[in-house]
N, C-alpha and C positions, 0 to 999 in steps of 0.2 A: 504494500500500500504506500502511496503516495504519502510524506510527513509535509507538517504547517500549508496541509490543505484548506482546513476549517477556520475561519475566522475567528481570534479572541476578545476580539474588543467588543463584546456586548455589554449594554447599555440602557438604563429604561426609557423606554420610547412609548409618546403617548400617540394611538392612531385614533384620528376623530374620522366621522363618517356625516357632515356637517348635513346634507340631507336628512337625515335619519336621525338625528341629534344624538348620535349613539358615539362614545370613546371608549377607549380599555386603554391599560397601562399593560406594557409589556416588556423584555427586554427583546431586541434589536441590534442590528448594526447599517440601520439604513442613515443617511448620512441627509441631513436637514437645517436649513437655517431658521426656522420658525420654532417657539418655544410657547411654554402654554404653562398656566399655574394650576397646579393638576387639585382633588380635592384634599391631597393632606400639607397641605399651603407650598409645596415643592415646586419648584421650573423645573421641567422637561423639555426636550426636542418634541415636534408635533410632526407626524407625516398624515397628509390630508389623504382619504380616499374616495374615488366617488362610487364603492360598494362595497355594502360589509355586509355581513351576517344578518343585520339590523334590516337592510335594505333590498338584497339580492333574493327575486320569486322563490328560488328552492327552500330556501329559510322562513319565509315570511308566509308561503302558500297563496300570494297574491301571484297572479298574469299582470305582467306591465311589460311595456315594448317600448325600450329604448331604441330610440329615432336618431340613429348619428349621421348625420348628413344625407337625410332623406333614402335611408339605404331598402327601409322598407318599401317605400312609394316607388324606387325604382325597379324593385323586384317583381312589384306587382303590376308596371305599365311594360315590364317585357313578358312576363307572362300574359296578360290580354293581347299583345302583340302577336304572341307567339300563335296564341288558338286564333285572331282573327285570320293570321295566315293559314293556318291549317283549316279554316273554314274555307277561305276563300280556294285553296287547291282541291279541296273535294266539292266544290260547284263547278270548279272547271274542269275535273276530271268526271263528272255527271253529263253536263252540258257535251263535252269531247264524245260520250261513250252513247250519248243522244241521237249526232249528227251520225255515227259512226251507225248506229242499229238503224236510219231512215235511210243512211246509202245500202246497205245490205238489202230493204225491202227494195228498193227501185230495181 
């Protein structure tokens, strides 16, 4: 095994979840210029996150759909995209198989 793989410098680090109004004190070695006076009157480092335990559907049992730059609404204007094309090649391939069975009676 690999020696002074593992980090030593931990630390207590408080992570706030400012949505959710949710913190916990932990130790850490994530590296922060933000400090925070935690509740037993101490300063800590603060690493922000925007989901925690507090917040994230699998936890909370809530459906929410995070929308990051429209990713949803794009997904969903190439999928209608996609069936209007698939509609429109099986009226052309009806219409083709139309003309195709009136030249056979002639």
């Amino acid at each position: 095994m690999k020696t002074n793989l593992h980090p030593t410098d931990y630390r207590p680090v408080v992570f706030s979840d400012d949505v959710a109004g949710f913190a916990f004190l932990t130790q850490s070695t994530a590296q922060t210029n933000d400090t925070i006076t935690w509740e037993d009157g101490q300063e800590y480092p603060l690493v922000k996150v925007h989901i925690s335990s507090a917040s994230h559907p699998f936890f909370t049992g809530e459906e929410k759909i995070i929308d990051t730059e429209g990713r949803v609404d794009r997904y969903k204007a190439k999928f209608a995209a996609a069936e209007a094309r698939k509609e429109q090649l099986a009226s052309k391939a009806k219409k083709a198989a139309a003309v195709k069975a009136k030249k056979a009676e002639q």
